[in-house]
C-alpha atoms as an extended CHARMM CRD file, in Angstrom:
* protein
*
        81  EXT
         1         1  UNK       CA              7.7360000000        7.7050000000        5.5780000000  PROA      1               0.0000000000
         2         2  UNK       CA              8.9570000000        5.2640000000        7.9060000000  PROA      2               0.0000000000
         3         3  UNK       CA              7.9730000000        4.7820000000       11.4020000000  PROA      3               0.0000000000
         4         4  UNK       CA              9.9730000000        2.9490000000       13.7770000000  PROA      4               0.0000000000
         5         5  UNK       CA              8.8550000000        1.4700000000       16.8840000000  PROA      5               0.0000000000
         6         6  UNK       CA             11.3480000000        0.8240000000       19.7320000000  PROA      6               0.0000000000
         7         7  UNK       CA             10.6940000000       -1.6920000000       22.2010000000  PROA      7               0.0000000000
         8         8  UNK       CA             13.0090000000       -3.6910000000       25.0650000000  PROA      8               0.0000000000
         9         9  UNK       CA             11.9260000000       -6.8240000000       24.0120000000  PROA      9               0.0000000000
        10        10  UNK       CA             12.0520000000       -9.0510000000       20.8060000000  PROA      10              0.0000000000
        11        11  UNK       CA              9.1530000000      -11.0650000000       21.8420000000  PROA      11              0.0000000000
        12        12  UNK       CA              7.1390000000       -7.4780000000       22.1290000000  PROA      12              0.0000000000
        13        13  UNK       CA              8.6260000000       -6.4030000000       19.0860000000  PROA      13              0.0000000000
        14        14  UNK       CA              7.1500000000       -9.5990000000       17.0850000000  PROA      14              0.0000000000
        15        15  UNK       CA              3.6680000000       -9.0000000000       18.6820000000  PROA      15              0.0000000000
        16        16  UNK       CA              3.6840000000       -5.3120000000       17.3250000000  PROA      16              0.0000000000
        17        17  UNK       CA              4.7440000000       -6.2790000000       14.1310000000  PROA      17              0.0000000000
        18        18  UNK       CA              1.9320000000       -8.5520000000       13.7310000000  PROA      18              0.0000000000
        19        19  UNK       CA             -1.0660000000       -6.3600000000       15.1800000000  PROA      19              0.0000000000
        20        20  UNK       CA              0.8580000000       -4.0230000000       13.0400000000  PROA      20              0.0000000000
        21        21  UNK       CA              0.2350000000       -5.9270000000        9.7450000000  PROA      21              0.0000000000
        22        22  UNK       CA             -3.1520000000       -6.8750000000       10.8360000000  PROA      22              0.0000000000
        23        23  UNK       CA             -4.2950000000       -3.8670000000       11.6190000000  PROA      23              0.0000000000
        24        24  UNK       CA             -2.4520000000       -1.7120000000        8.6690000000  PROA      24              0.0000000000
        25        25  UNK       CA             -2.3470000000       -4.1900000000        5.9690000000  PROA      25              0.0000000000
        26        26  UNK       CA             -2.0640000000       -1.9750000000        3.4080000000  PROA      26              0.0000000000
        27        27  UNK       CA              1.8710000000       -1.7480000000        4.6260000000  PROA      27              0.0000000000
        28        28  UNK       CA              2.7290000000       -4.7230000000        4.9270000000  PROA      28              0.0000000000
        29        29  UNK       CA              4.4190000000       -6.8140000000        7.4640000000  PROA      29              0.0000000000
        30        30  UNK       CA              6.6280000000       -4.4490000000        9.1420000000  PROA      30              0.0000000000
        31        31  UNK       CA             10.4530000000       -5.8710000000        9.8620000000  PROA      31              0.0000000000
        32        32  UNK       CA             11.9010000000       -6.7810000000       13.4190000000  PROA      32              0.0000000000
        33        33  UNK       CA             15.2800000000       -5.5530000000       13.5650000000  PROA      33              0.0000000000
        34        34  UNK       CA             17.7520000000       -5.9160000000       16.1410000000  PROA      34              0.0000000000
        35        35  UNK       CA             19.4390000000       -2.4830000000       17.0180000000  PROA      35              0.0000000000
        36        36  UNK       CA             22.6290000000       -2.9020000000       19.4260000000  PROA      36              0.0000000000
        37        37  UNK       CA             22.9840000000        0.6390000000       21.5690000000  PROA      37              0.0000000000
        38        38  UNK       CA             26.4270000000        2.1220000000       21.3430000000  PROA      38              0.0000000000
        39        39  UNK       CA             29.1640000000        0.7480000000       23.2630000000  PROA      39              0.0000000000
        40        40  UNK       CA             26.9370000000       -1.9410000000       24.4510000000  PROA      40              0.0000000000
        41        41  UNK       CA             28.3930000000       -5.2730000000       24.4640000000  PROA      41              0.0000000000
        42        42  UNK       CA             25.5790000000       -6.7640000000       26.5610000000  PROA      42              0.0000000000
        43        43  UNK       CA             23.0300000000       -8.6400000000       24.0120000000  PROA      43              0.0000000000
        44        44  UNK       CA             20.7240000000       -7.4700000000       26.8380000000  PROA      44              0.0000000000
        45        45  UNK       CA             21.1600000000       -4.0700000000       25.8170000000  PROA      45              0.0000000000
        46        46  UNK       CA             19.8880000000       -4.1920000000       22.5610000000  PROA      46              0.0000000000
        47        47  UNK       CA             16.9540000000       -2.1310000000       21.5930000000  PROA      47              0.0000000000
        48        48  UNK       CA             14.0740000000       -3.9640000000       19.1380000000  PROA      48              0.0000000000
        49        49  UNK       CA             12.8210000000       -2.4790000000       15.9720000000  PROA      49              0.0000000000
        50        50  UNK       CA              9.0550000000       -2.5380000000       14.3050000000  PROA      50              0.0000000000
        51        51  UNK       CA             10.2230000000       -0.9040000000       10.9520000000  PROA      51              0.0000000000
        52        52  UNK       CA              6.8880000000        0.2190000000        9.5660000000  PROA      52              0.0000000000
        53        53  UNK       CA              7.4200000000        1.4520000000        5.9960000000  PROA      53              0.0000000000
        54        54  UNK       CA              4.8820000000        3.8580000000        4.8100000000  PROA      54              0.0000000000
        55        55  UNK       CA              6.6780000000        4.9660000000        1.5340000000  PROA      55              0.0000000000
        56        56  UNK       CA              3.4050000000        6.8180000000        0.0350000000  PROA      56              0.0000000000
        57        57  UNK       CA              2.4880000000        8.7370000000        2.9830000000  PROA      57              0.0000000000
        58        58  UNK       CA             -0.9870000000        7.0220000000        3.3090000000  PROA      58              0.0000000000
        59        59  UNK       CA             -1.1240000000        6.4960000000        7.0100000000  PROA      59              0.0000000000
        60        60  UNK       CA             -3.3820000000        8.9060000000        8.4920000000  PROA      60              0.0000000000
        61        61  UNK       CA             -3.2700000000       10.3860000000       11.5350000000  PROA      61              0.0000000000
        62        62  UNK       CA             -5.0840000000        8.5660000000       13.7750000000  PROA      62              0.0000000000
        63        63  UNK       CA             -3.4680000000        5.5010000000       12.0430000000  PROA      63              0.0000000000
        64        64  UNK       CA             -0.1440000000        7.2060000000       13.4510000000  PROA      64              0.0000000000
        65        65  UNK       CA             -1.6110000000        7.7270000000       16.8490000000  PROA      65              0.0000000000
        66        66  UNK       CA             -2.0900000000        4.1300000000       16.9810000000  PROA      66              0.0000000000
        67        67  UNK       CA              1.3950000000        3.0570000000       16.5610000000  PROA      67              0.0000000000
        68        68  UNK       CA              2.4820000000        5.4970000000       19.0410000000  PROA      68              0.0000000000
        69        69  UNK       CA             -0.6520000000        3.7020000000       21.3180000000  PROA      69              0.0000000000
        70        70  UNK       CA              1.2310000000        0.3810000000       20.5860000000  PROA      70              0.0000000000
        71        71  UNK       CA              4.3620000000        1.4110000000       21.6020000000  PROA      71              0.0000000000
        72        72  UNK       CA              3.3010000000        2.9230000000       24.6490000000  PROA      72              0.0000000000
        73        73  UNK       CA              1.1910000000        0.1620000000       25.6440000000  PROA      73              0.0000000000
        74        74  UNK       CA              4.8470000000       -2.1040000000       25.3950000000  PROA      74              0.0000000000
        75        75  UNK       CA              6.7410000000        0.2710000000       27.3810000000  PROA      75              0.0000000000
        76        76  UNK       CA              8.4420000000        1.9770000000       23.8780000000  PROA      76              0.0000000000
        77        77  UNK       CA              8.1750000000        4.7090000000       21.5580000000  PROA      77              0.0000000000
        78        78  UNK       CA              7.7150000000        5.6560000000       18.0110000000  PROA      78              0.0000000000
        79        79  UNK       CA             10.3050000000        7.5880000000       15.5350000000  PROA      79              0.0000000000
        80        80  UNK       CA             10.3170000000        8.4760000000       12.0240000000  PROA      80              0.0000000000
        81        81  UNK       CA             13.0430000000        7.9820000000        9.9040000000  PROA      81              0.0000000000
């Protein structure tokens, strides 16, 4: 499974990614990926990644509730994909 976690700001998104791999690190250290928004031009519309890969499923729940805690706590959200 892989979780994404969308945030406004790169700086944010960095943060994340490192309470992320300190917290999880049985995952890894998750990628910060740059995601442009449709028809956006503006580099200030561009939305910020946490790619959290989970490939084996081992994350439980409350391990997912967390992530969805950090991106709520940054003004985001959390996906799956």
């Amino acid at each position: 499974m892989r979780h994404l976690l969308v945030l406004a700001d790169r700086d944010d998104a960095e943060e994340v990614a490192e309470v992320v791999a300190g917290e999880f690190p049985a995952l890894g250290v998750p990628a910060v990926v740059r995601e442009t928004l449709a028809g956006e031009d503006d580099a200030e519309d561009a939305q910020w990644l946490v790619v959290v890969e989970d490939p084996s499923g081992t994350l439980p729940p409350e391990g997912v509730a967390r992530l969805d805690a950090l991106a709520e706590e940054y003004e985001g959200w959390r996906e799956t994909g």
